[in-house]
Structure formats: structure tokens, C-alpha cells
N, C-alpha and C positions, 0 to 999 in steps of 0.2 A: 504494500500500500504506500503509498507517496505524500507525504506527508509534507510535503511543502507549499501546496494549494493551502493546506489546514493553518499551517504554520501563519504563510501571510496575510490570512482573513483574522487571526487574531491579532494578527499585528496593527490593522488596520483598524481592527475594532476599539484598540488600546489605544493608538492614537485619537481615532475622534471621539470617546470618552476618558478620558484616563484620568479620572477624577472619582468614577464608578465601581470602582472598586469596593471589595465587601469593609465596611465599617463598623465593628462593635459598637455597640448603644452604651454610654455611660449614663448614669444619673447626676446631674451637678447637684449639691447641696452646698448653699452657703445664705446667710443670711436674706432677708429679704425687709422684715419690721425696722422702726427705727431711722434711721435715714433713708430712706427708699430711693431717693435720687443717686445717693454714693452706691451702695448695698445692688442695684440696678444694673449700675458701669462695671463694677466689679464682677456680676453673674457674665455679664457680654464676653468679659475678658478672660474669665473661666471657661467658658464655651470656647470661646474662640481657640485657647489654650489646648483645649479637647480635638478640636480639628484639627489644628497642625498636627496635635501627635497621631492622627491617623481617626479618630474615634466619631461618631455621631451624639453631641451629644443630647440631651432630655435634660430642661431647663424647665421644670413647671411655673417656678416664681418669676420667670419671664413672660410667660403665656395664661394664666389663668388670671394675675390681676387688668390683665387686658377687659375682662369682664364678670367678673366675681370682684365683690367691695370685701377686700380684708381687713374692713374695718365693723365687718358685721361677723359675728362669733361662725354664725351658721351657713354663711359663706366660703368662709376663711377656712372651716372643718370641710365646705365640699371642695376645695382647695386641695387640701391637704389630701383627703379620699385619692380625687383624682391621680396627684401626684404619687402616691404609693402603689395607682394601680398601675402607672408607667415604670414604678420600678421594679417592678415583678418582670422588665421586658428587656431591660437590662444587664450586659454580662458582670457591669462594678459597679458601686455607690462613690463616686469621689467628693470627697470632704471638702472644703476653702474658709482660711482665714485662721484667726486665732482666735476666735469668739463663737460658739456655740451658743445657739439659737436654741427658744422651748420646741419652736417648728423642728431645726436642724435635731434635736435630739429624739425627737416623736422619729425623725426619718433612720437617724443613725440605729435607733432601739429596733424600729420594724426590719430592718437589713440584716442585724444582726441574729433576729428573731428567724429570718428566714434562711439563715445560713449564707447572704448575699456577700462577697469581698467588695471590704470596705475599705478603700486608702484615703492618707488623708493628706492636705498639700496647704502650705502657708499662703497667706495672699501674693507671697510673690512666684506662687504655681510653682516651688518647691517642694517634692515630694520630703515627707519628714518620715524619719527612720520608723518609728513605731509610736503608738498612740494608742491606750488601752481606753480611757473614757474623757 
């Protein structure tokens, strides 16, 4: 069989996407309450962080305060919902910042609950060595 017809259609395929490749799901976790505008630019940066290193990532407190008031309890808890059910779809939970959120620990408890890898990374998307709670 001649495998060079096959060869070059993948070649070609590569180049006119080659962005498409398979991406693992992270879940970003990093504050969200609080200063909302700083707490906001920093999720962007985590994400983006995620991309470079190859990953897709799932940023709930990017996308649900779009339309959900986190300022109403029973909101903010379908917030939360949501976001934990995107993290059930994810291969890791990546952590951000140095400050631990009651959100961010509701997420880090349910990951941990569910046997999900959890790493954690300083605001400056430094991976830190180990981190028990």
C-alpha cells in the first residue's frame, strides 16, 4: 500500500488547520467576588495561560456572570451548579492566585471529592510545588 497519497493529505490537513488539534479541557479556578474588574483580567490571563500551554480551557466565572446576578445567593449557587457540572468534563482542576475563594474552595472540595487532579499555580501562572489545602 503506498502511503504517500495518505501521508500528504494529512499534511495538508495540518496545515490548513493546525490549531485543531486535540486539546485537554482544564477547569480554571481563581477568584471571581471582590474586585470583579481585577479578579476578571486575571481569569482572561489564566485562560489564556491554558492555551499556550496547549489546553482548552473552562472558565465558568467568565461566562455565567454574563447572565446570572452573583449578587443574588440563588443565582450565584446556579453558578456554581453549572460550573461543577463543566468540571466533571475536564481532565484537571487548575488552581490561580494566592487567595482562596469560599467559591474557589466549594470547587477545590468537589474535585477533590471526585478524585479530579488538582494543581495549583501562583498569579504569576507559576506552577507551585505542592499544596495540601
Amino acid at each position: 500500500m503506498d502511503r504517500t497519497p495518505y501521508e500528504a493529505m494529512k499534511a495538508i490537513e495540518k496545515q490548513a488547520r493546525p490549531h485543531f488539534d486535540y486539546h485537554p479541557m482544564v477547569y480554571i479556578c481563581s477568584p471571581y467576588a471582590g474586585n470583579i474588574e481585577e479578579n476578571v483580567f486575571h481569569a482572561r490571563r489564566y485562560s489564556r495561560f491554558a492555551v499556550e500551554k496547549g489546553y482548552l480551557p473552562i472558565t465558568p466565572h467568565l461566562l455565567y456572570p454574563q447572565f446570572l446576578d452573583d449578587g443574588l445567593q440563588s443565582e450565584r449557587d446556579l453558578g456554581m451548579f453549572f460550573g461543577i457540572v463543566l468540571m466533571s468534563k475536564c481532565s484537571e482542576v487548575w488552581v490561580f492566585g494566592e487567595r482562596i475563594s469560599t467559591g474557589m474552595q466549594i470547587e477545590i472540595e468537589r474535585a477533590r471529592c471526585k478524585g479530579y487532579k488538582v494543581r495549583f499555580f501562583g498569579s504569576d501562572c507559576i506552577e507551585l510545588s505542592c499544596k495540601k489545602d
